[in-house]
C-alpha positions in Angstrom: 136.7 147.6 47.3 136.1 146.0 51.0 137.5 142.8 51.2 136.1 140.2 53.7 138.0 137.9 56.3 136.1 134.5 55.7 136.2 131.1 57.7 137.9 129.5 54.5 140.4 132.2 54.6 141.6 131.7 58.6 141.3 127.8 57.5 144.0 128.9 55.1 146.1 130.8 57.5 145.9 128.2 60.2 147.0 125.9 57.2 150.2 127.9 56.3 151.5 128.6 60.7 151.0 124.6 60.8 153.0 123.6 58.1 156.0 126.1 59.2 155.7 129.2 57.4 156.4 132.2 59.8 153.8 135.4 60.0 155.9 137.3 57.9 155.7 134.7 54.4 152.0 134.6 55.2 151.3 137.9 55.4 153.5 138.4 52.0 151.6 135.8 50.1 148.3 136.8 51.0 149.6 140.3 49.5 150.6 138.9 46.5 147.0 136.8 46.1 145.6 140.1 45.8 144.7 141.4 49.6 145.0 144.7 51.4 147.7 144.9 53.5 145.9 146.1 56.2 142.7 143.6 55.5 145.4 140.6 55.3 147.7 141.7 58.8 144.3 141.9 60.6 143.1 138.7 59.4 146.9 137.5 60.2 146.5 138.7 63.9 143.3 137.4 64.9 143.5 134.5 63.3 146.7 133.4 65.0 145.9 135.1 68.9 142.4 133.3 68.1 144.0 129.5 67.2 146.8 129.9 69.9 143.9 130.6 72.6 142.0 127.5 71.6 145.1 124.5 71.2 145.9 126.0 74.4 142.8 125.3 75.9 142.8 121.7 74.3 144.5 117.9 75.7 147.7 117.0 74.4 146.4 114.9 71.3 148.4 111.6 70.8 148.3 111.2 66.8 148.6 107.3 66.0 151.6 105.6 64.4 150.1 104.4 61.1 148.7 108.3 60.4 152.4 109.6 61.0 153.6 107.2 58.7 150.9 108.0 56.0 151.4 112.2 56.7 154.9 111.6 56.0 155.0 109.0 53.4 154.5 110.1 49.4 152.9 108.2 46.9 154.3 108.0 43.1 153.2 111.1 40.9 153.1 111.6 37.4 156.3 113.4 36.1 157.9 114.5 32.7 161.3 113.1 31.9 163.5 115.9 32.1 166.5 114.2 33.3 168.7 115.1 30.4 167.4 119.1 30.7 165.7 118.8 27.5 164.4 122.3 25.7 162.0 120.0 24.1 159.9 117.3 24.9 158.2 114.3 22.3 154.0 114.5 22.8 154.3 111.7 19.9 152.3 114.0 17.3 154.3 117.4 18.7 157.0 118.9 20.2 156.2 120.4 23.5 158.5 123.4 24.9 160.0 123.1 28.3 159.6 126.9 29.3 160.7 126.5 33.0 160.8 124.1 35.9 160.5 124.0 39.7 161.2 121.4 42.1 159.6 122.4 45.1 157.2 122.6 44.4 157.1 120.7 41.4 155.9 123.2 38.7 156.7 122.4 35.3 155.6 125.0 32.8 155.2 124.0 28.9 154.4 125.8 25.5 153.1 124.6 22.4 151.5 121.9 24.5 147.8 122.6 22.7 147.5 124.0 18.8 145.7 127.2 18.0 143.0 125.1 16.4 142.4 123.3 19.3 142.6 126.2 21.3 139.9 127.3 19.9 137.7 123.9 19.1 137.9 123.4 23.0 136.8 127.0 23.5 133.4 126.7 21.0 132.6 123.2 22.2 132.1 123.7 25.7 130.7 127.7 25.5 127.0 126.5 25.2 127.7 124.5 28.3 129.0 127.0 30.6 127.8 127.4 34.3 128.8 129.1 37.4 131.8 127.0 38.9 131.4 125.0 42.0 133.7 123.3 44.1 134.3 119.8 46.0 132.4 119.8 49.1 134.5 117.7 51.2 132.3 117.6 54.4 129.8 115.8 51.8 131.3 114.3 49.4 128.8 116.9 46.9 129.5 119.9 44.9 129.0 123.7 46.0 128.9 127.0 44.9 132.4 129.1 46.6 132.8 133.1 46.6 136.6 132.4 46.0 135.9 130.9 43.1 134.0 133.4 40.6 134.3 132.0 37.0 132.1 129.9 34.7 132.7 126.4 33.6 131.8 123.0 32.3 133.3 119.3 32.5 134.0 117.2 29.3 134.0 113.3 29.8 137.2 111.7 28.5 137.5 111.4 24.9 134.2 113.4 24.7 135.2 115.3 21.5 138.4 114.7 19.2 140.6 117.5 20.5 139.6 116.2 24.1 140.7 112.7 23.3 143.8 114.4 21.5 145.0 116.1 24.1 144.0 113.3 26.9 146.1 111.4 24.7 149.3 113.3 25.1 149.3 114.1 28.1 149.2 110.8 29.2 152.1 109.6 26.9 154.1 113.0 28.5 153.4 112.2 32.1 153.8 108.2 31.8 150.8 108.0 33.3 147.6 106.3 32.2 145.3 107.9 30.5 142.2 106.2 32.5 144.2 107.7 35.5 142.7 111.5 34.5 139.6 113.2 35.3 137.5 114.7 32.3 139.1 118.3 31.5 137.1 121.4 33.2 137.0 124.3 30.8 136.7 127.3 32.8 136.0 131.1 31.4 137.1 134.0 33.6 135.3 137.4 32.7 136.8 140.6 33.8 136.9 140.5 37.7 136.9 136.8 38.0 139.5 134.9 40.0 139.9 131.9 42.1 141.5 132.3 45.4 144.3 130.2 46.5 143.5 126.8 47.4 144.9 123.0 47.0 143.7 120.7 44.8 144.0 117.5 46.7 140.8 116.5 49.3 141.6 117.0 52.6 142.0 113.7 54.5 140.0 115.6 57.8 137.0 116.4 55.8 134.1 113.5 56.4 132.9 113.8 53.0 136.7 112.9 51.7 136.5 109.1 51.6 133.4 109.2 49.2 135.4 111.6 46.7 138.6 109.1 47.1 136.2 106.6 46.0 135.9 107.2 42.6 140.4 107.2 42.1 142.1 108.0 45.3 144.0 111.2 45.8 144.4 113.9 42.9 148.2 113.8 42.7 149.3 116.5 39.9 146.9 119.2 38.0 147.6 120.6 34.3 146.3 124.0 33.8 146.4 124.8 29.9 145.5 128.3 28.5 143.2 128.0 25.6 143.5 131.9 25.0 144.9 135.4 26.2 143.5 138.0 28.7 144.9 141.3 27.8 145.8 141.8 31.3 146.1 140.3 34.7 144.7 136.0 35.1 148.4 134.2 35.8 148.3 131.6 37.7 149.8 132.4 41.1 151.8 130.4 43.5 151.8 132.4 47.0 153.9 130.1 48.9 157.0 130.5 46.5 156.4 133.8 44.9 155.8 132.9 41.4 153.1 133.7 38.6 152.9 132.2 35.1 151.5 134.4 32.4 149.1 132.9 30.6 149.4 132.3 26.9 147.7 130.4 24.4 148.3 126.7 23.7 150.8 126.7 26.9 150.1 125.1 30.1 151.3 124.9 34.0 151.5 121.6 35.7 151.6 120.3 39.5 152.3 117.6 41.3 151.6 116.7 44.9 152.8 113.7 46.3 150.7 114.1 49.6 147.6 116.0 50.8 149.2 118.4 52.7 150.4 122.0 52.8 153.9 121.0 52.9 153.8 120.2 49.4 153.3 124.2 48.4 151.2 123.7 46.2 148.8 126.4 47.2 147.8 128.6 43.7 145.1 130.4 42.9 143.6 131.8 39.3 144.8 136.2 39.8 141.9 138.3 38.7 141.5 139.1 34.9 141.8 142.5 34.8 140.9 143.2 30.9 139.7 140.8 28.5 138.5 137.0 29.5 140.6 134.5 30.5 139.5 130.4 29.1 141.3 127.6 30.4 141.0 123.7 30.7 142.0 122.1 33.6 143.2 118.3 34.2 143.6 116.8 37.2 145.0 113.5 38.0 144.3 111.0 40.0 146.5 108.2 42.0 144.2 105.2 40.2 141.5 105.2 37.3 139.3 107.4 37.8 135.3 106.2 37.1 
């Protein structure tokens, strides 16, 4: 199967050489997202000679003080309380699994987080509903349709059904973090072949549309990707930059937190192909202030 070298992927590359990952992890994690080698170390060379050629055709560029400061400055992001290393965690009608845990990035991975009945109440209430995915369009401010992202799906407004408002609920009591704070969940359905390319989750501060987005709650700071069922094979959810997958598995989820909108948070994942079966999941994302 040809694979093509896009603009979003050399946007990607350019992404990773800025924020001080050498050709080599590049070319491995592009590898591991699924590309040829060859495909991947030809869009690796280009890309590079190409942006080298062209920032050294450009002005020094003096970046003011007040964006430094904001580039390297974090804002407060939702967090679980795992100071005491807990195997289990208090939901307040369940006891959620701490499976594993990253710091950096910060990946926490749960089971148990989602019953089988809701699993599957989440599953039949949002399958009439079900459209081809689109994503952000940050130079707008709109939605769009994205060949990296290849799976169906549909939003729910908070507290839209009683398992929505159920799980809302506990996640917010997990996190500490309010409630009103969360965007409606995205249930997303992932036939055989489907996959979403790495990417980031924040908006991108140099995108024009971005301030209209931010508009509506600032920043997404942290994502919760919960797995309402089971592909027979392939779907994990993939973290390039650090070389780890989690399986998915029903009524577990993966969560994310970035504290700023940039790469050096490695937060860069993507949704692996499903390979047999289909793959269902709903997806929260959280914002820094209440989201309307």
């Amino acid at each position: 199967m040809s694979q093509t070298i896009t603009p979003e992927l050399r946007r990607w590359i350019i992404e990773q050489a800025s924020a001080g990952f050498t050709p080599e992890v590049v070319l491995a994690s592009m590898v591991s997202s699924g590309w040829q080698e060859s495909v991947a170390l030809a869009a690796l060379e280009s890309t590079l000679r190409e942006h080298l050629r062209t920032q050294a055709a450009k002005p020094p560029v003096v970046v003011p003080v007040a964006q430094a400061d904001a580039a390297a400055t974090g804002v407060p992001v939702p967090d679980f309380n795992l100071s005491q290393s807990p195997r289990q965690i208090d939901a307040g009608d369940r006891m959620v699994d701490v499976i594993a845990t990253l710091n950096h990035p910060r990946v926490v991975v749960l089971g148990n987080l989602l019953s089988a009945q809701e699993c599957e109440a989440l599953i039949e209430s949002a399958r009439p509903h079900l459209a081809r995915s689109l994503t952000v369009e940050t130079k707008t401010g709109g939605e769009e349709l994205n060949p990296d992202r290849t799976s169906s799906g549909m939003f729910f407004t908070r507290g839209q059904t009683p398992e929505v408002a159920a799980v809302e609920a506990r996640i917010a009591r997990l996190l500490n973090w309010p409630l009103e704070n969360g965007e409606g969940f995205q249930v997303l359905n992932y036939k055989p072949g489907a996959e979403y390319k790495p990417h980031y989750d924040y908006f991108d501060p140099a995108e024009p549309g971005t301030p209209t987005i931010l508009r509506r709650g600032g920043q997404r700071v942290a994502t919760l990707v919960m797995y309402l069922n089971e592909p027979t094979r392939g779907g994990g959810t993939t973290f390039p930059d650090v070389g780890f997958e989690v399986a998915p598995v029903r009524g577990n989820a993966v969560f994310f937190s970035y504290d700023r909108p940039h790469p050096s948070t490695r937060t860069l994942h993507g949704g692996a192909p499903v390979i047999e079966g289909e793959k269902w999941v709903a997806t929260k994302w959280l914002r820094e202030r209440e989201f309307i």
